[in-house]
C-alpha positions in Angstrom: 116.3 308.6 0.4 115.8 309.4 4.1 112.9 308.1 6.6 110.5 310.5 8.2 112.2 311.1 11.5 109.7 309.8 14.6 108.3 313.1 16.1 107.9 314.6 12.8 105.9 311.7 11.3 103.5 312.1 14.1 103.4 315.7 14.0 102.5 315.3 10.3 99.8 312.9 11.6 98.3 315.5 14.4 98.4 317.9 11.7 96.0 315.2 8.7 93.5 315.8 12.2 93.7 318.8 12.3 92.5 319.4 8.7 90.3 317.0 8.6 88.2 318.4 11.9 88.5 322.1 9.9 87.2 320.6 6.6 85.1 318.4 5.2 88.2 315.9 4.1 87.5 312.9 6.1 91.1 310.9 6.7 91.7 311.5 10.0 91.0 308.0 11.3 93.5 306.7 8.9 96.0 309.1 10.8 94.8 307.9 14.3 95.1 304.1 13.0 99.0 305.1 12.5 99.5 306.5 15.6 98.0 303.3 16.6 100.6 301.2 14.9 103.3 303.3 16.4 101.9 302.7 19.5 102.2 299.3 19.6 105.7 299.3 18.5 106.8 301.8 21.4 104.4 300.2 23.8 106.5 296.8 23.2 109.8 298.7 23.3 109.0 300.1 26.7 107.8 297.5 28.4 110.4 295.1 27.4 113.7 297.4 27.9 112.2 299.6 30.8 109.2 298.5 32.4 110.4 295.0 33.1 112.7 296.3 35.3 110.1 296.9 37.9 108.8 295.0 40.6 105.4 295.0 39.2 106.2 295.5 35.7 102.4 295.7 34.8 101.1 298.0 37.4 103.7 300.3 37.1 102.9 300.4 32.7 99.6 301.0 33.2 100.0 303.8 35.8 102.6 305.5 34.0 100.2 305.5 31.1 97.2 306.8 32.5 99.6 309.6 34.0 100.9 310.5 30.1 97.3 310.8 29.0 94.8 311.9 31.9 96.2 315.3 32.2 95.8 316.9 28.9 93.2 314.8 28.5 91.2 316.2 31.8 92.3 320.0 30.7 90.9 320.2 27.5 87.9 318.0 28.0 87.0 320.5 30.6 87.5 323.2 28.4 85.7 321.5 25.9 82.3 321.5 28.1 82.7 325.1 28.9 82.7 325.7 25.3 79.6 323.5 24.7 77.8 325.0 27.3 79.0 328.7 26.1 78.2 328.0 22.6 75.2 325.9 22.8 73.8 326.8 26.3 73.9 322.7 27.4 73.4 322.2 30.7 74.0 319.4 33.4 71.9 316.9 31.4 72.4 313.1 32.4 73.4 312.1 35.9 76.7 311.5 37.2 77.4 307.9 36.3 77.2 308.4 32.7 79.4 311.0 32.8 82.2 309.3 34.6 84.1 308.7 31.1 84.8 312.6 31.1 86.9 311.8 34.4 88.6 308.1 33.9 88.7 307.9 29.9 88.0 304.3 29.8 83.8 304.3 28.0 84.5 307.8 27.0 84.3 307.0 23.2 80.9 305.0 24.1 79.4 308.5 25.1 76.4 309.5 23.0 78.2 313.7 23.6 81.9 313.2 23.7 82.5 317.3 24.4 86.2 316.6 23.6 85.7 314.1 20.5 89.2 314.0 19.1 90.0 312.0 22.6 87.5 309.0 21.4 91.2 307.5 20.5 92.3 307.8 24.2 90.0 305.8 25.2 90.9 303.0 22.4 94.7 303.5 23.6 93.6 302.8 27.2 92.4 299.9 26.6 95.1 298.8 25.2 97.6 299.6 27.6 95.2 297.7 30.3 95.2 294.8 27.7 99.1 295.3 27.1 101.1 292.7 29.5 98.8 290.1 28.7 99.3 290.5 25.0 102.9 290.9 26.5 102.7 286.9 27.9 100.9 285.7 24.9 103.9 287.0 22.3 106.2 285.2 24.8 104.7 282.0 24.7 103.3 281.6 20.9 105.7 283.8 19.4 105.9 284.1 15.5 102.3 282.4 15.4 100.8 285.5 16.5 101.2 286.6 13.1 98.1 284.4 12.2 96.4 285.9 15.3 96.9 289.6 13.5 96.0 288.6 10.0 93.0 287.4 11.6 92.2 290.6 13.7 93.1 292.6 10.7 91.0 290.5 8.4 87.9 290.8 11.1 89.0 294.7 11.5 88.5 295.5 7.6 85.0 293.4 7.8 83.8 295.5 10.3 84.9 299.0 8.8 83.4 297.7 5.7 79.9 296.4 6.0 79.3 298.0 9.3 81.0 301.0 8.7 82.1 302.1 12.0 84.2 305.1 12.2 84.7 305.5 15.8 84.2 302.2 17.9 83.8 302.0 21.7 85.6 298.8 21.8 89.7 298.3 21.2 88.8 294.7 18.9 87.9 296.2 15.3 91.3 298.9 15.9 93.7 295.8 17.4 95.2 294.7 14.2 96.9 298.3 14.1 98.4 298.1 17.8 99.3 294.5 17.0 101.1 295.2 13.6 103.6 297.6 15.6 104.1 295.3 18.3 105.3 292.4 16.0 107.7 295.0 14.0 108.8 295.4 17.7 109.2 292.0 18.6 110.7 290.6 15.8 112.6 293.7 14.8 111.5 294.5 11.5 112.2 297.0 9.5 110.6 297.8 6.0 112.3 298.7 2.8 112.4 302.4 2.5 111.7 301.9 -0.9 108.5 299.8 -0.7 107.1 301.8 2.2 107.4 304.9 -0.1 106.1 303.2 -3.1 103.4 302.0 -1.0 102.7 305.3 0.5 102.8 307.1 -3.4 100.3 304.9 -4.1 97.7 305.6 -1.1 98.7 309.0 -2.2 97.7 308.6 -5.5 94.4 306.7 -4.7 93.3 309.2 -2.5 93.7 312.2 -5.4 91.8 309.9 -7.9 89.0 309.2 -5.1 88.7 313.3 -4.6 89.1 314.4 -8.2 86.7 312.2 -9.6 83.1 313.7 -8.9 81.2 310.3 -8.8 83.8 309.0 -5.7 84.2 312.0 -3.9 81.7 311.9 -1.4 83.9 308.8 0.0 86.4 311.1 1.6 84.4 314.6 1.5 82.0 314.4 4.2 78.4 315.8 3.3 78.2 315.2 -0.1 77.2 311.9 -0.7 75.6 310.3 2.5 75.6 307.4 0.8 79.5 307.0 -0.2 80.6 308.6 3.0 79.0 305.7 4.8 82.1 303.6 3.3 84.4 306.1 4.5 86.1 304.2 7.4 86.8 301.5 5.0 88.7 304.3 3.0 90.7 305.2 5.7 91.5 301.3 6.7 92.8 301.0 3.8 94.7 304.4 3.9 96.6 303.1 7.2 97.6 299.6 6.1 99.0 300.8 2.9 101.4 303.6 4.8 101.7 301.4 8.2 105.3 300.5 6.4 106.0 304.0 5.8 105.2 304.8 9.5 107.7 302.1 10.6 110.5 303.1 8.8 110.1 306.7 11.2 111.0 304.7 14.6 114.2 303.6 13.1 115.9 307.2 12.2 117.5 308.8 15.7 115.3 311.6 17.4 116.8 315.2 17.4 115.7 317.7 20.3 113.5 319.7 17.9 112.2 316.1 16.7 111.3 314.9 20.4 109.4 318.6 20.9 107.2 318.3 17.7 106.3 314.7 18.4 105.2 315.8 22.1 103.3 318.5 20.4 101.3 316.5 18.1 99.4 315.1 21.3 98.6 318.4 22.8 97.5 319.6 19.7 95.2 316.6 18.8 93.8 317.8 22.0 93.8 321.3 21.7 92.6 322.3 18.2 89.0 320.6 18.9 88.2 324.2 21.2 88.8 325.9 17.8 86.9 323.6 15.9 84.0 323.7 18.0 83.9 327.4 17.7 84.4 326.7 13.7 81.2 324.5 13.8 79.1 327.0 15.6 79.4 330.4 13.8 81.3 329.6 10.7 78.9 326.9 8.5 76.8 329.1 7.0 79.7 332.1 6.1 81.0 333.2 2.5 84.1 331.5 1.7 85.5 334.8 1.9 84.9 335.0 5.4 84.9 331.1 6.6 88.3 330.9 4.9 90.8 333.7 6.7 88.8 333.5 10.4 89.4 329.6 10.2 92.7 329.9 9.7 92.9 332.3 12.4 91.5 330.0 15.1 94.1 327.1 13.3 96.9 329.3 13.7 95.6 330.1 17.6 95.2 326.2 18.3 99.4 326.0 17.2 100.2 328.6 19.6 98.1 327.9 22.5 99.0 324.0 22.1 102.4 324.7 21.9 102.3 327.0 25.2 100.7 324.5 26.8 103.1 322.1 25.9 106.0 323.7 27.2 104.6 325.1 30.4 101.8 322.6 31.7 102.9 318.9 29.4 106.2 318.9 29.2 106.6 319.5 33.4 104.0 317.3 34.2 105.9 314.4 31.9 109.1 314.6 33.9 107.5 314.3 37.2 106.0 311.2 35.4 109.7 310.3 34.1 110.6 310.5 37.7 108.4 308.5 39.2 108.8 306.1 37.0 112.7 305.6 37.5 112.1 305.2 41.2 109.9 302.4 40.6 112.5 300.2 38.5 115.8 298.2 39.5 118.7 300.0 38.8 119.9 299.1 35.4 123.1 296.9 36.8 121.9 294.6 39.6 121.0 291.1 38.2 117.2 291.2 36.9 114.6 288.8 38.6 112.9 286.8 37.0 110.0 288.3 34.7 107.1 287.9 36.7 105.1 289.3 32.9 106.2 286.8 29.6 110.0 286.2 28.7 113.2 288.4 29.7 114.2 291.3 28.5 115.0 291.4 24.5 118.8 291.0 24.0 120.8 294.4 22.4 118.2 297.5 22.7 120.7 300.0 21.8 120.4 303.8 23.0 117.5 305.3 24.9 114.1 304.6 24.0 111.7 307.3 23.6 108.1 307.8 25.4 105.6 305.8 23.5 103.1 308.1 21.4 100.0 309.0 22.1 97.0 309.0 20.1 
């Protein structure tokens, strides 16, 4: 029995998003809550083999984190309020101030119109990355007891999802027990029985067929059906994430092949990307025959894969080397004698092999 490899699992995640934004199936938060958890654990990784390195290990991070997320980010938002203004005839609305999210990120998932909603989670992973190296000093001076600091976010996380029942918070605390689980995998280098993690993951499998066969629990995951049950929806998706969190840990321990490295930097384009085709989905498609809504949908599915993975090739991918490149000439080289940290404790002792771009997501 093999792990998931790294880009695929996230690709397999972009790809829950994607059919959950061309359907009524509502899991796609529990998707975005994993990419969350590998976040954290490539965040960690990063910083501590790589960013370190740099004079100002913090600034640098944050920088080269905006940089990975603002460009795709500011291409398809735009194209996203061409299409809202196309389709719906919106015009400029509200004045500039409250629009600044569209341009910076951070408050975008506060918006009251997100034209681009998918990137609500880019705003939640900024933040974080802004919170990062002072999470970063507080794992290097408390250590193993932030494990009772995560139980406790987590245990505050699933009491907001479940009486509140928020499904896309403005605010990083009620998504930080995700980020926080991957960083302790990270720091204390665990790994998760394959066995347990698939066991774990057959049975959030298992509970998620029962919850959609059975017709008096389907409106939890089916969107307009129940009102009601749906309203408990982001509590099914907690739930969905912490039960295959293991299973998404085991992926960042199998070795990355080229083809695995281009779907995993594909799964972030296309989380951006396949919200144009969606939109258009939403506008013309609701009231269709099946016979009709069915093939066209898939058409305009098929056309987000193609255009996201033009754009990843020709617009992403060279963007994230001039990114790679700045980076490199902001760190020490490798074999001079490191400071010392001016951000929590030295660097973590036996990283082996090249670490790969934290996800995004």
């Amino acid at each position: 029995m093999k792990s998931i490899s790294p880009g695929s699992f996230r690709f397999i995640l972009a790809n829950v998003v994607v059919i959950s934004h061309f359907s009524m199936f509502g899991i796609g938060t529990a998707a975005v809550e994993l990419f969350f958890v590998l976040s954290g654990y490539w965040v960690y990784r990063l910083f501590d083999t790589r960013y370190m390195r740099a004079h100002s290990p913090a600034s640098v991070f944050i920088s080269s984190r905006f940089l990975r997320i603002a460009p795709m980010f500011l291409l398809f938002n735009l194209m996203a309020i061409l299409v809202h203004r196309e389709l719906y005839d919106i015009g400029p609305g509200a004045d500039w101030f409250s629009k600044l999210p569209n341009y910076v990120i951070i408050g975008y998932a506060g918006m009251s119109e997100m034209p681009l909603s998918p990137a609500w989670s880019l705003d939640i992973e900024m933040q974080f990355y802004i919170l990062f190296p002072v999470v970063y000093i507080l794992m290097a001076g408390i250590g193993r007891a932030l494990e009772i600091v995560m139980c406790l976010f987590l245990a505050f996380g699933i009491t907001y999802f479940c009486y509140f029942g928020v499904s896309h918070s403005p605010h990083l605390f009620p998504y930080i027990g995700f980020f926080l689980i991957g960083l302790m995998a990270a720091k204390l280098r665990w790994q998760p029985s394959l066995q347990a993690s698939y066991a774990l993951a057959i049975v959030a499998l298992a509970a998620l067929g029962l919850l959609t066969a059975l017709p008096e629990l389907r409106g939890l995951v089916i969107g307009p059906l129940d009102k009601t049950r749906f309203f408990w929806n982001p509590a099914v998706n907690f739930c969905l994430a912490v039960l295959l969190a293991p299973l998404a840990l085991t992926s960042v321990c199998r070795k990355s092949s080229k083809l695995d490295r281009l779907l995993g930097d594909w799964s972030y384009v296309l989380y951006c990307c396949h919200w144009l085709g969606a939109l258009v989905a939403y506008r013309y498609l609701a009231d269709l025959d099946w016979l009709i809504k069915v093939p066209i949908t898939a058409g305009l599915i098929v056309m987000s894969y193609a255009v996201s993975l033009g754009v990843l090739l020709y617009v992403d991918r060279p963007i994230s080397r001039w990114r790679e490149r700045w980076v490199e000439r902001q760190l020490r080289p490798i074999y001079s004698a490191p400071a010392s940290p001016k951000i929590g404790e030295s660097h973590s002792a036996g990283a082996v092999g090249p670490i790969p771009d934290a996800p995004v997501i």
